[in-house]
C-alpha positions in Angstrom: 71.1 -112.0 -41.5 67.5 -110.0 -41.6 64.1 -111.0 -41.5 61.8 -109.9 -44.2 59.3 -107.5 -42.5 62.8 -105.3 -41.9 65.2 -106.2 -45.3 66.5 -102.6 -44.7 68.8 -103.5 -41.8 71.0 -106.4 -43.1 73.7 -108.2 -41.8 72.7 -108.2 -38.3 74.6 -110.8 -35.9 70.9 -111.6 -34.1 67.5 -111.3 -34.4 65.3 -111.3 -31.5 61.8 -112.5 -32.1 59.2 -111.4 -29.7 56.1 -113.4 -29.0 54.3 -109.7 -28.3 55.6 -108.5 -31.8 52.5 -109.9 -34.4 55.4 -109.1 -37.1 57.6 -111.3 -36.0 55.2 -114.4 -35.5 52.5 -113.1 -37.9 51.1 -117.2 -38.2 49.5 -118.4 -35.1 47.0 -121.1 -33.5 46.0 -122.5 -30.3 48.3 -120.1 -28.5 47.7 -116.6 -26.8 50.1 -113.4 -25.4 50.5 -112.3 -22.1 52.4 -109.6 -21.3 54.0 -108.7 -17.7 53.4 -105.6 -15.7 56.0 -104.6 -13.3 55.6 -104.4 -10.6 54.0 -108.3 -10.2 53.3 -107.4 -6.7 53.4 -104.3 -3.9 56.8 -105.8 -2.4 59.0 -104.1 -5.2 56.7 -101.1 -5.6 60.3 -99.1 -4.6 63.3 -99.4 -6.1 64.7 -95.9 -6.0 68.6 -96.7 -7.8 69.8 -92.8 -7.7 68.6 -91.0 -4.7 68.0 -87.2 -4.0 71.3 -85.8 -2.7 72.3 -84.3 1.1 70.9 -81.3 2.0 72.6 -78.6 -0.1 73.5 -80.8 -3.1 72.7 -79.6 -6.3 70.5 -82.4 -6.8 68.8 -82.4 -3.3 65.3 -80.8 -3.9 64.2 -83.2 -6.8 65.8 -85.6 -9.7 64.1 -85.6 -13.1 64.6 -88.7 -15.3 64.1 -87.0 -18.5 67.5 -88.2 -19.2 69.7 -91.0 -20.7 71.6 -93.9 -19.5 74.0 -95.8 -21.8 77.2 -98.2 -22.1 80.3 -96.5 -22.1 82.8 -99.4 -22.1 82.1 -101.5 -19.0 80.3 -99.3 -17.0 76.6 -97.8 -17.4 76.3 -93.7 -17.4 72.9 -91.7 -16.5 72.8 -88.8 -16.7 69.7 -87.1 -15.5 68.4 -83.9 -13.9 69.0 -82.5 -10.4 67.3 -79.3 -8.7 68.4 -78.6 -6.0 66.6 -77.6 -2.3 66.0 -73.7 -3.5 63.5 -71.9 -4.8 62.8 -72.3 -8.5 62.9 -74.6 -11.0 66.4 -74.8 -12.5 67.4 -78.6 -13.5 71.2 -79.1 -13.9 72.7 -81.9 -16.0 73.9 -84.5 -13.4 76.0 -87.8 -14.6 75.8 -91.1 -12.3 77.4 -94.4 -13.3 77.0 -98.3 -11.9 78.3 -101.6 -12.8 75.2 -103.5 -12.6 72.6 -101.0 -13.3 71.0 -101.0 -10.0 74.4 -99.4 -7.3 74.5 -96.5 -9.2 77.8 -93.9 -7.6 77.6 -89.7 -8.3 81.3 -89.1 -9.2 83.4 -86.5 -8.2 83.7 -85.1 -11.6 85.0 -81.3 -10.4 83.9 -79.1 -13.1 80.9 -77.4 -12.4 81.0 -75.1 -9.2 78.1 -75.1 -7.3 78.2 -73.3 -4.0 81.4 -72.5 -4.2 82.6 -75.8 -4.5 83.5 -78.2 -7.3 82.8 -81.5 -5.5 79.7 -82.5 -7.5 78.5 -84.6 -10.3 77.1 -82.0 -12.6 78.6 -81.9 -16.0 79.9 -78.4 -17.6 77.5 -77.8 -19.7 77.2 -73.8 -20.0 73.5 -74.1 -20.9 72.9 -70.6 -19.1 69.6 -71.8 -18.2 66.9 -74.8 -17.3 67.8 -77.7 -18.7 64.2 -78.9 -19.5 65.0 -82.7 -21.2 67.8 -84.2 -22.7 68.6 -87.3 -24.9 72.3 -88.7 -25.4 74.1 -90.8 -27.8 77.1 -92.0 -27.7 79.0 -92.9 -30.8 82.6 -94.5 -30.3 83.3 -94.3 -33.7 82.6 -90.3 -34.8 85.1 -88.2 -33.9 86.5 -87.2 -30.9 84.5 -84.0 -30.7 81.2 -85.2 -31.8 81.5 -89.2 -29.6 78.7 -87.9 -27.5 75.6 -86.1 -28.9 72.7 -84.7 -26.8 69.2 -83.3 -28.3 67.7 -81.1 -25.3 65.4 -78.7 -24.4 65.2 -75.7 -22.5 63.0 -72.4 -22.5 66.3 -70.5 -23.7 65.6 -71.1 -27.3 61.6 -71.4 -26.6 61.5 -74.9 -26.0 62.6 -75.5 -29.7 65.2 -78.8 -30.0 68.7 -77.7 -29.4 71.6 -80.0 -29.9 75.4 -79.9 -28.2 78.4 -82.3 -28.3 81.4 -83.5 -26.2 84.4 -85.6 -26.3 83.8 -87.3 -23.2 80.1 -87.4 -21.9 81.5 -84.8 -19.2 82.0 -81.3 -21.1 79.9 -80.5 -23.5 79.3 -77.8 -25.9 76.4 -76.6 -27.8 76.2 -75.8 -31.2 76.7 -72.6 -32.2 73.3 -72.0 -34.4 71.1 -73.2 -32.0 67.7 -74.2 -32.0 67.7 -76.8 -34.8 64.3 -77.2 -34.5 61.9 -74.5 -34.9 58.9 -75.6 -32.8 58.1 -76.8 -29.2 59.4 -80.5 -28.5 59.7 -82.0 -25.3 61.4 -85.3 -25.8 62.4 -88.5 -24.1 64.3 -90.9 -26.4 66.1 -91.9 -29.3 68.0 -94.0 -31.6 70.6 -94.3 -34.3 69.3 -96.3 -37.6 71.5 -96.8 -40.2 73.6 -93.9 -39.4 70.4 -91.9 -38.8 69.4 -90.4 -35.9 65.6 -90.4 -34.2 64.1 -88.5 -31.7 60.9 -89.2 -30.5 58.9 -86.6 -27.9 55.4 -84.1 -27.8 54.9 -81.0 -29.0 53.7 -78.4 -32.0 54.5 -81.0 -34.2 51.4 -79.8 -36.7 49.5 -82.9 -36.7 45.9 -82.5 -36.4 44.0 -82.7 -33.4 40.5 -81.8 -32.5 41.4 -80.5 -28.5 45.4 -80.6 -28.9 46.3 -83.7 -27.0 49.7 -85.2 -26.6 51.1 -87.7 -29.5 54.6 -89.9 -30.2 56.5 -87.9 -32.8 60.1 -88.3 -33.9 62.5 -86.2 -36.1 65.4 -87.3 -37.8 68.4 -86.1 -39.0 71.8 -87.8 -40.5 74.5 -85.3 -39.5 72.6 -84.5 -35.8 72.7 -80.6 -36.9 70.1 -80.8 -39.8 67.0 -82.2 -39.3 63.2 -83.1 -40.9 61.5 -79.7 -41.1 58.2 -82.3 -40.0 58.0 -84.9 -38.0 56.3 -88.1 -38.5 53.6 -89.1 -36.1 53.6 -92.5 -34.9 51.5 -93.0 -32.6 48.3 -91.5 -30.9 45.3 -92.6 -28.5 43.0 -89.7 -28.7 39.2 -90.6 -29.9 38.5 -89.2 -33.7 35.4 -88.4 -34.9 33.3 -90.5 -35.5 34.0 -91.7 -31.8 33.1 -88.6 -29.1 35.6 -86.3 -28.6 37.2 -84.4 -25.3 38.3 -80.9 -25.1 41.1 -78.9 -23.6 45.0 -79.8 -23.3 44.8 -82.1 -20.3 41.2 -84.3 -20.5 41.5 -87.9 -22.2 44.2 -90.4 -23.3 47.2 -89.2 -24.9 50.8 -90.3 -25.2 53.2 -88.5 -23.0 56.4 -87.7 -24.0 56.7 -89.8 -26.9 59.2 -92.9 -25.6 62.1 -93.9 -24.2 63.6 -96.0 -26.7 65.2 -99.6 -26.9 66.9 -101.1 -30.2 67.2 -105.0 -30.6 68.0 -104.6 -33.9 65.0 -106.0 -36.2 62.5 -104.3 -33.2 62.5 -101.3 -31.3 60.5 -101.2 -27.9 59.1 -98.1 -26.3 58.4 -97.2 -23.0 55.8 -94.5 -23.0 53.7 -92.2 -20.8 50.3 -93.1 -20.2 49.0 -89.8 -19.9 45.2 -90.4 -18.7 43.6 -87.1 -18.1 41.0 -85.7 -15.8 37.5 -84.2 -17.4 38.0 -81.3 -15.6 41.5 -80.6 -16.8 43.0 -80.6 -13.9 46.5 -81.5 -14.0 46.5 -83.1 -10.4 44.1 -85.5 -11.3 46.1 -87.3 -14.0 47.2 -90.7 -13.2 50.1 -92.3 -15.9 51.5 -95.8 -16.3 54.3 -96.6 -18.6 53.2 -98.4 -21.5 54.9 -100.9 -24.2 55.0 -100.1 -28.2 56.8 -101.9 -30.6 58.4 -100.3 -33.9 60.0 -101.7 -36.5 61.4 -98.7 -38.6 62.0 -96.0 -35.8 58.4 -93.9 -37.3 55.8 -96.0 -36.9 54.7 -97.5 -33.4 51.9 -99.8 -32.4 51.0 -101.7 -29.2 51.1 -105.3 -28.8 48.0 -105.1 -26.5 46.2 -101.5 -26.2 46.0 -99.7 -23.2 48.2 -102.6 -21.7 50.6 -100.8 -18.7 54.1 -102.4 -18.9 54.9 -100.4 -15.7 51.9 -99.4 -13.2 52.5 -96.0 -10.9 50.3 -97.8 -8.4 51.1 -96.6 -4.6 54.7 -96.3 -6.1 54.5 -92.4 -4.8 53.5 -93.6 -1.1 57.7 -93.2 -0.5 57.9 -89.5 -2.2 57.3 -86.9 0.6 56.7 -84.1 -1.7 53.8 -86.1 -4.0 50.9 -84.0 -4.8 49.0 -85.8 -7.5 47.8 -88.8 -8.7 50.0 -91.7 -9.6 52.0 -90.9 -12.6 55.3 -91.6 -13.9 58.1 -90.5 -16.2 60.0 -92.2 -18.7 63.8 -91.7 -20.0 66.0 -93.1 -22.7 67.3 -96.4 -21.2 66.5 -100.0 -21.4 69.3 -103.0 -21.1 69.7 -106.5 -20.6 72.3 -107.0 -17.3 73.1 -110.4 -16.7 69.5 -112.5 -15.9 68.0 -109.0 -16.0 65.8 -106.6 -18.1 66.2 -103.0 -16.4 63.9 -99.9 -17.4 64.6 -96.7 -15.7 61.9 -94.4 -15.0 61.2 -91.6 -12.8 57.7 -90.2 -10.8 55.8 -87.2 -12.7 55.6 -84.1 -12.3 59.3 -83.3 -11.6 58.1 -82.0 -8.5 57.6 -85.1 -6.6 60.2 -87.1 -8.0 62.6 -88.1 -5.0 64.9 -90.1 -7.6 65.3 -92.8 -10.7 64.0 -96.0 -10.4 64.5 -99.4 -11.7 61.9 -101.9 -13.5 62.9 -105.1 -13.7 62.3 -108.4 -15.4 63.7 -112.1 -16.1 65.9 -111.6 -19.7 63.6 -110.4 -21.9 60.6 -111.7 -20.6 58.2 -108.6 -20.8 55.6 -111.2 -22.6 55.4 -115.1 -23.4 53.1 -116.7 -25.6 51.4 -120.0 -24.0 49.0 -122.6 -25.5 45.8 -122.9 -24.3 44.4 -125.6 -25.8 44.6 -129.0 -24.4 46.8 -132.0 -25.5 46.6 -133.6 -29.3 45.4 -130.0 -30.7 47.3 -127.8 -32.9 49.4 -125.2 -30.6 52.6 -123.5 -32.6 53.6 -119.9 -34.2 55.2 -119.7 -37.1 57.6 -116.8 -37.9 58.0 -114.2 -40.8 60.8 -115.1 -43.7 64.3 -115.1 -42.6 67.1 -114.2 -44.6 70.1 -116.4 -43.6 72.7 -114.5 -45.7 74.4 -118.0 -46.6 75.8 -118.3 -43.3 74.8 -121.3 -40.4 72.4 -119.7 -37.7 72.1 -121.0 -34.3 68.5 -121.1 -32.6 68.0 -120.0 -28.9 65.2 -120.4 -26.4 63.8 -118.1 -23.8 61.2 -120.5 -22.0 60.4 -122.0 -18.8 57.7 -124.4 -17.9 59.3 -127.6 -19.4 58.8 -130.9 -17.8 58.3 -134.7 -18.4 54.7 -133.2 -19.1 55.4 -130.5 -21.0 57.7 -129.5 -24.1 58.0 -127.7 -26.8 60.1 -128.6 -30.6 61.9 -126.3 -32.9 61.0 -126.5 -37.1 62.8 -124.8 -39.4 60.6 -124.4 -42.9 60.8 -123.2 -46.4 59.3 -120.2 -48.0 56.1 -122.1 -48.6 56.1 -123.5 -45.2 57.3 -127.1 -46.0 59.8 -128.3 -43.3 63.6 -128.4 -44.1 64.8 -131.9 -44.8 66.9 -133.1 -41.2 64.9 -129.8 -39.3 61.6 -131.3 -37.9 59.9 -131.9 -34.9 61.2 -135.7 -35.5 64.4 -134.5 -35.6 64.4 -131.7 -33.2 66.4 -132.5 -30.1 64.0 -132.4 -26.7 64.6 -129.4 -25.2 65.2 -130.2 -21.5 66.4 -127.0 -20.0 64.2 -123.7 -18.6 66.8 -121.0 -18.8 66.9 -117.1 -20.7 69.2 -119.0 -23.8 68.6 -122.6 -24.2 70.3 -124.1 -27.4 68.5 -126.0 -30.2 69.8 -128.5 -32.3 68.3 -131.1 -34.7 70.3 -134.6 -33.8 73.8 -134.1 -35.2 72.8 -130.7 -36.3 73.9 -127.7 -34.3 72.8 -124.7 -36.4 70.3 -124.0 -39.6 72.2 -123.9 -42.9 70.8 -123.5 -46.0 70.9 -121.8 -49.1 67.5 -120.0 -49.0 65.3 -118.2 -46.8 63.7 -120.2 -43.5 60.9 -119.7 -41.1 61.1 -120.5 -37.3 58.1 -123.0 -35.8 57.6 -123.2 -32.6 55.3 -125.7 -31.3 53.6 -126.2 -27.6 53.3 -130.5 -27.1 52.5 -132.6 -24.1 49.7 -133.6 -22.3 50.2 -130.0 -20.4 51.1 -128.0 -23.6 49.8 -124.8 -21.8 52.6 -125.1 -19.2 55.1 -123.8 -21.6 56.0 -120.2 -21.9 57.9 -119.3 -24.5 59.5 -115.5 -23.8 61.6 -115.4 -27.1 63.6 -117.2 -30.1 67.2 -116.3 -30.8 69.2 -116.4 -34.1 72.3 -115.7 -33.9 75.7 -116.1 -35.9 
């Protein structure tokens, strides 16, 4: 199963369509987005999941989240970056795992000595050095040696992308011709494509830029050794002529970082540093949200609403005793769906005044809904891009809430030309009753869409209080 905007990743067991993803639902009318910033109000403005350590701990003068956290079997690992309480700046590779995403535990692991003691949770890796950023993968299925994969960087090889590997997310080992890359990069996130590999971050990628500013760029590489002598640039906010222009590295809008990364398969989200500089270039004075891109082929990025912050810094640093600047924040890799829950990890910026990791969370998937907004008796509905059933049944899911007597919503399923199925529409659809993150649909005696051809998805808002509906996301599944 595939939808058309994305035929180059087939036989996929679901697709996730996105109200805030315009490919997805490119035909629309009487409806508008809205997307959710977290935090909806001051009362969770601190959620700090992995703290500082005790005094003495190698992680007890700051924690940098320009880390990773993924699923290794049943548990989730982060592993992020701990200085400790002395002088310096020298970030350490520390590993914390959690059940739930949120009671996060710093295990024993007994391999690094620190202080002349092994009780820690810092991974051997014999960097000889700053750790500066990191981004892991974990791949079950490669072998032994190569399971886990880490891009970094560190001022030993310049700040150029270095890469190392290890059997068990614990010791690693870096590659023995190291830097891969051969210019500055500073990333935060990545994914695996089709057995390709993409790294996104900042740097002297070479794309032009009249005063230097910061820009989403990603390399790629299929054997994690080799990779694109260029990267591609996907995404900017700097002014270009003819709009006015702002000089030096810090002034303006830029994109910090590029993202943290998050693959649903037919759409990759992004979590990415709003970097919103001062005139005077003074790095105190930037302020940085987190803000939401959408990607469909692990290059290109756009936003579903410019400028729109998917996670505000707010008075989130009231709680950090060493903060010295503006509200800013820090994204990793890591973004999952736990139980009724959609968790984002993120960190304070600079380094410096981060006093741990922190947790954004929302209802399942419900960064954005779509909602009517015209009254009852009017056209209301979205209509999605071509999907490519794969001659195999489909069952259709519901994120939504809002439903009432007063207020409901029907499921279409259409041809090519949009004419509806024969047995799929609105008469036919069942009435959805239920508000939930995964409510079934079903068209009277049928449980599933199965046909021989290729369908679209229609949603449509009905009632006499249409615009009570939100509708958060449509499911296919196998």
């Amino acid at each position: 199963m595939n939808i058309k905007y994305n035929l180059s990743r087939k036989g996929q067991k679901e697709l996730v369509l996105f109200p805030f993803d315009d490919y997805a639902f490119p035909f629309q009318t009487g409806v508008r987005l809205k997307l959710h910033s977290f935090p909806s109000n001051l009362d969770y403005r601190t959620r700090v999941v992995v703290p500082l350590g005790e005094p003495g701990a190698p992680d007890s003068g700051n924690i940098a989240y320009y880390g990773t956290v993924r699923r290794v079997g049943d548990e989730y690992w982060m592993w992020y970056l701990g200085n400790d309480d002395t002088p310096g700046w020298y970030q350490r590779l520390c590993l914390a795992v959690s059940k739930d995403g949120k009671n996060w535990e710093k295990p024993d692991l007994g391999v690094y000595e620190y202080n002349g003691s092994t009780h820690n949770n810092v991974c051997d890796f014999p960097l000889d050095g700053h750790l500066q950023a990191c981004v892991i993968f974990y791949d079950p299925e490669d072998t032994e040696e190569r399971r886990f994969k880490m891009s970094f960087e560190s001022p030993k090889y310049q700040k150029c992308m270095g890469v190392a590997f290890s059997s068990d997310g614990i010791h690693w080992k870096e590659y023995g011709k190291n830097p891969v890359g051969s210019v500055f990069y500073e990333q935060s996130g990545g994914v695996k494509i089709d057995g390709v590999y993409y790294v996104t971050g900042q740097g002297d990628t070479g794309h032009y830029s009249p005063k230097g500013s910061r820009k989403l760029a990603t390399y790629c590489s299929s054997d994690f050794i080799h990779w694109t002598p260029a990267a591609c640039m996907g995404f900017t906010r700097e002014s270009l002529p003819p709009k006015p222009t702002y000089y030096g590295g810090v002034n303006g809008s830029q994109v910090h970082l590029g993202a943290g990364l998050w693959d649903r398969g037919n759409v990759i989200l992004g979590f990415y540093g709003m970097w919103e500089g001062h005139p005077s270039n003074d790095r105190h004075l930037i302020y940085m949200n987190l803000g939401l891109v959408v990607s469909h082929d692990g290059l290109h990025y756009h936003e579903p609403v410019p400028n729109f912050p998917i996670i505000l810094g707010g008075e989130m640093k009231n709680d950090s005793p060493a903060a010295g600047h503006f509200p800013a924040l820090m994204q990793g890799q890591g973004a999952e769906n736990i139980g009724g829950e959609t968790v984002v990890w993120f960190g304070l910026w600079p380094e410096s005044d981060s006093n741990g990791v922190r947790a954004a969370t929302w209802g399942r998937d419900r960064l954005g809904h779509m909602e009517s907004y015209v009254g009852p008796g009017k056209d209301s509905f979205v209509i999605s891009d071509l999907v490519y059933l794969e001659d195999a049944p489909a069952k259709v899911w519901l994120n939504v809430s809002g439903l009432s007597d007063y207020s409901r919503i029907s499921v279409s399923v259409l041809d090519e030309n949009f004419q509806t199925l024969p047995g799929y529409g609105r008469e036919e659809c069942n009435e959805v009753m239920e508000n939930g993150y995964r409510i079934p649909v079903s068209w009277q005696r049928k449980l599933a869409v199965s046909c021989g051809q290729p369908v679209r998805i229609r949603v449509d808002f009905e009632g006499i209080r249409p615009e009570d509906v939100r509708l958060y996301a449509v499911y296919l599944d196998r």
